[in-house]
N, C-alpha and C positions, 0 to 999 in steps of 0.2 A: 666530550671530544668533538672539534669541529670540523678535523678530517681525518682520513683513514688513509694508509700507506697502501700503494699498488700491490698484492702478494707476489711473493716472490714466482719468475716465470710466466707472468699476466704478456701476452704477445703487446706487444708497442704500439700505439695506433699508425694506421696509416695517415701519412701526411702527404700533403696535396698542392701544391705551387704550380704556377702557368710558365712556362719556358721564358730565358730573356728575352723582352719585345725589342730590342736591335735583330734577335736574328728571325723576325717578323716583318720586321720595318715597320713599327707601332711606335708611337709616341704614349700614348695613353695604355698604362696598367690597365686598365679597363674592357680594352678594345683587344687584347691577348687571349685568342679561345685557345689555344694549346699546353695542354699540361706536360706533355713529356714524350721522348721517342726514345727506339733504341734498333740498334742495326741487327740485324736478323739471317742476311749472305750477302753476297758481295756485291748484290746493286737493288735490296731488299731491306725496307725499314718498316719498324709499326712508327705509328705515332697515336697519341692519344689528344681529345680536345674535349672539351665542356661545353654546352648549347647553352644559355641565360634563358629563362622560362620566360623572360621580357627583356625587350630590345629597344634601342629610342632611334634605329632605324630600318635594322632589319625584324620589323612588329610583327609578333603573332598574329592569325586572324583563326577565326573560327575552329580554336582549338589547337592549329597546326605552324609550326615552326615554318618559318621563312624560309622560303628555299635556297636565296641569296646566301642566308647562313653557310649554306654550303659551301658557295665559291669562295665565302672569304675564307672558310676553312680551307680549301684546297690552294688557295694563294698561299696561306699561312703555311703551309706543308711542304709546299713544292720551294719557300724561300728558307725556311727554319732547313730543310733538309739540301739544299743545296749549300747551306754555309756549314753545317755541322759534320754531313755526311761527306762531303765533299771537298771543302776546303777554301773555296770561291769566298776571300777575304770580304769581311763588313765594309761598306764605301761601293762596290762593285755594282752596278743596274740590273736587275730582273727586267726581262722585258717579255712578256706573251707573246707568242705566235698564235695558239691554235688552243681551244678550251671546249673540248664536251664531256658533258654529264647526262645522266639520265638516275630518275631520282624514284622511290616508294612511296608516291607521297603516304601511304598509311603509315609511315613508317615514322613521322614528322609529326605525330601527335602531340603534344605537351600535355605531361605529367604533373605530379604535385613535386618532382624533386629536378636542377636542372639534365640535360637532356648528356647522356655520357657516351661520346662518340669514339670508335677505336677505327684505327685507318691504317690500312695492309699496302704497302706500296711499292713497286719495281720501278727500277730507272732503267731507261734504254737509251738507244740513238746518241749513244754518250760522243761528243767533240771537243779534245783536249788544245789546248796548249797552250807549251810549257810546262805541262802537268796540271794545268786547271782547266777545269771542263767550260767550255764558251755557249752550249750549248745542250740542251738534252730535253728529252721527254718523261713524263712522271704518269704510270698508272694505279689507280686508287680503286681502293673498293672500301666504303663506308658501312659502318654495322653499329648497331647499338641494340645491347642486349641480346646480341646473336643474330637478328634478325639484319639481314640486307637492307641500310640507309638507300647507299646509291652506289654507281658505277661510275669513273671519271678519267678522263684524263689529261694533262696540261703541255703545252711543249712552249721551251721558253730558251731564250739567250742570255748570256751574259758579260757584261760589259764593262772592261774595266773603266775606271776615272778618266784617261788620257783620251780612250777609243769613244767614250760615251760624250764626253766635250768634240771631237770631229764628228762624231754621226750628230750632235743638235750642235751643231754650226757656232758654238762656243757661248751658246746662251748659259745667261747663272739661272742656279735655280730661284736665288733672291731675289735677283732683277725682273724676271718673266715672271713671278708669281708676285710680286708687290703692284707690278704693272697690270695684272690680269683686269679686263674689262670688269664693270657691273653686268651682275646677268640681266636680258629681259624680262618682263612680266612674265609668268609663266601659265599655261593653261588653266583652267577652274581644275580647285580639287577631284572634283566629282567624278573629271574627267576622268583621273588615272588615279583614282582610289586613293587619294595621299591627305590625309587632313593638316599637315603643315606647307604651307608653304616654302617652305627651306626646304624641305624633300622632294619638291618638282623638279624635273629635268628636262620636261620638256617644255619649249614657249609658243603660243600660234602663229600658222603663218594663215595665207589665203586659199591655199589648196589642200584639200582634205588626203588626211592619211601621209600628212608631209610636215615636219615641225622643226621648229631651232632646235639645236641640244641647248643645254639650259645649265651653265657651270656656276656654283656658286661656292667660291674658294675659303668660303666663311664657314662652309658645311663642317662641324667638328666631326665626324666620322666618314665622309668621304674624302676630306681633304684633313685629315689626323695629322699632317707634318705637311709644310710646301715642298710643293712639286711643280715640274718646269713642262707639264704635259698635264692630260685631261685621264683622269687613271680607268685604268680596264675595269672595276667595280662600278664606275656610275655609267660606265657603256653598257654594261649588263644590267644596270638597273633601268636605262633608256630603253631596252629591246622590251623588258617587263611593261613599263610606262605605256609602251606602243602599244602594246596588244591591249593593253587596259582601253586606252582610245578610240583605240577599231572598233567598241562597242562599248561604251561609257554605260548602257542603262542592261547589262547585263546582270544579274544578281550574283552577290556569293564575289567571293576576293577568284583572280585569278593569277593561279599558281605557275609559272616556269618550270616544268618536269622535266624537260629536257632541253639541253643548248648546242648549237655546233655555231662557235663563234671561232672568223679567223680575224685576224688584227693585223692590218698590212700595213698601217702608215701611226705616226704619233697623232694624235687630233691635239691640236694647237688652242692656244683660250685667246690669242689675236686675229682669230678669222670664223667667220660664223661654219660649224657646220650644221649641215642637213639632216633629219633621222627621217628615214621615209619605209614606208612599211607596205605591204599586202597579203591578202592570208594566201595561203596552200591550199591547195585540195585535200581535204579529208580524205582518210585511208577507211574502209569497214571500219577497223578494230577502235577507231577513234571516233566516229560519228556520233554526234549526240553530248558525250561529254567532255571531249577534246576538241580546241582546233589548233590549228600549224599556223602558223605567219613565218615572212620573210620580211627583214631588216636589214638595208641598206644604208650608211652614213657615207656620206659626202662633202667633202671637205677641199676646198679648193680645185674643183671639178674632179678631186680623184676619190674613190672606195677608201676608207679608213680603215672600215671594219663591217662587214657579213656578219648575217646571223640567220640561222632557223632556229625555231623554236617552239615547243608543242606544250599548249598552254591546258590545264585542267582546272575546272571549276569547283570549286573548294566545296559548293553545294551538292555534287556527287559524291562527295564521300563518307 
């Protein structure tokens, strides 16, 4: 006999599919970390996600999960649950205001199996109308395997078609991103830890601790579908970049554990902006194996986007 029939009452297996990536804003199957959510009380959702033990941007280093991983998970959470939970029609803009996290990096280990994340999350600051929220804040507390991933929270607006064509002054998305300039040369790898050069974001200029951003619309996972703006994931990946170049012969990959990024303006891909950076003062409890920077983008003489950010040494752990 060359199979054998399930006995009767054998439990089912559990079976495992990633959430629609429309309600992700993903083009690529691929690029989908979320397997599933469900509502929990009345501004109260879990959601579940999967970590890939290997990433072709957000790369393991020494062991340990990308911290990035996070944010895209938390983008993924805060857009999946604002269409599903909420209501906020497919077509409509997510836009970021305000993004911090604070993360375990021991918690970011990588395993023999991929990394299976559960995320506990409250909405607040809720701003309707018409009966669809324009507006709200998302808090997250990440866990895997029980243990505390990280602590997060997002706050984001929402924009229908009509309102999102008058706030970008009637640009297509097709137009602005077919017209998107070639990027600069971008810094040596060495500088910001990055061995492809499709993964630089940043390019030189002649003043130290001050650099082009560096948009290349070619990036298949930064730029996974055309967009008519420079997306909040390679801004966060430029404040990382910085701190890498603040000290290029540093040893050991250096991790982003915590972020306070606020996002005041769209950064545009037809006007150079600025990423200009300088550290903080170390606190006691970080000395040694943490430091702080501050990141600045400028963009047509105005602030695009602030950042702190408190960087840990992957060799301390």
């Amino acid at each position: 006999m060359l199979t054998t029939a399930e006995p009767h009452g054998s439990a089912a297996p559990r079976l495992t599919t990633t959430v629609a990536r429309e309600y992700v804003h993903r083009a690529a199957l691929s690029e989908v970390l979320l397997t599933g959510w469900s509502k929990v009380g009345r501004d109260a959702f879990t959601a579940t996600a999967q970590w890939p033990r290997s990433h072709s941007f957000y790369v393991p280093e020494y062991g340990l999960h990308d911290p990035l991983l996070l944010c895209e998970t938390i983008r993924q959470t805060s857009t999946l649950l604002a269409h599903v939970g909420y209501g906020i029609p497919l077509g409509h803009h997510l836009t970021w205001s305000r993004l911090q996290f604070a993360i375990n990096p021991q918690a970011l280990r990588t395993e023999a199996t991929p990394a299976e994340i559960s995320l506990h999350v409250t909405c607040a600051d809720i701003r309707y109308r018409r009966s669809v929220p324009v507006s709200m804040s998302m808090h997250l507390e990440a866990a895997r395997d029980g243990v505390l991933v990280a602590m997060a929270s997002v706050g984001f607006a929402s924009h229908s078609p009509a309102v999102y064509q008058r706030l970008r002054a009637g640009r297509e998305v097709s137009e602005v991103f077919a017209n998107a300039p070639q990027p600069p040369e971008p810094v040596s790898r060495s500088t910001v830890g990055r061995l492809r050069k499709q993964d630089i974001v940043l390019a030189p200029t002649a003043e130290r601790l001050r650099w082009q951003l560096r948009v290349d619309t070619s990036h298949p996972v930064l730029f996974d579908h055309p967009l008519d703006h420079v997306p909040g994931m390679l801004l966060l990946e430029s404040v990382r970049q910085a701190a890498h170049a603040m000290d290029p012969a540093r040893a050991g990959a250096v991790l982003p554990t915590s972020m306070d990024v606020s996002f005041n303006r769209y950064v545009e891909f037809d006007e150079p902006c600025w990423i200009e950076a300088e550290p903080m003062p170390a606190t006691g409890a970080s000395s040694g194996t943490r430091d702080k920077i501050r990141v600045n983008a400028i963009q047509k003489g105005f602030s695009a986007f602030h950042a702190s950010a408190e960087l840990t040494d992957a060799a301390w752990l």
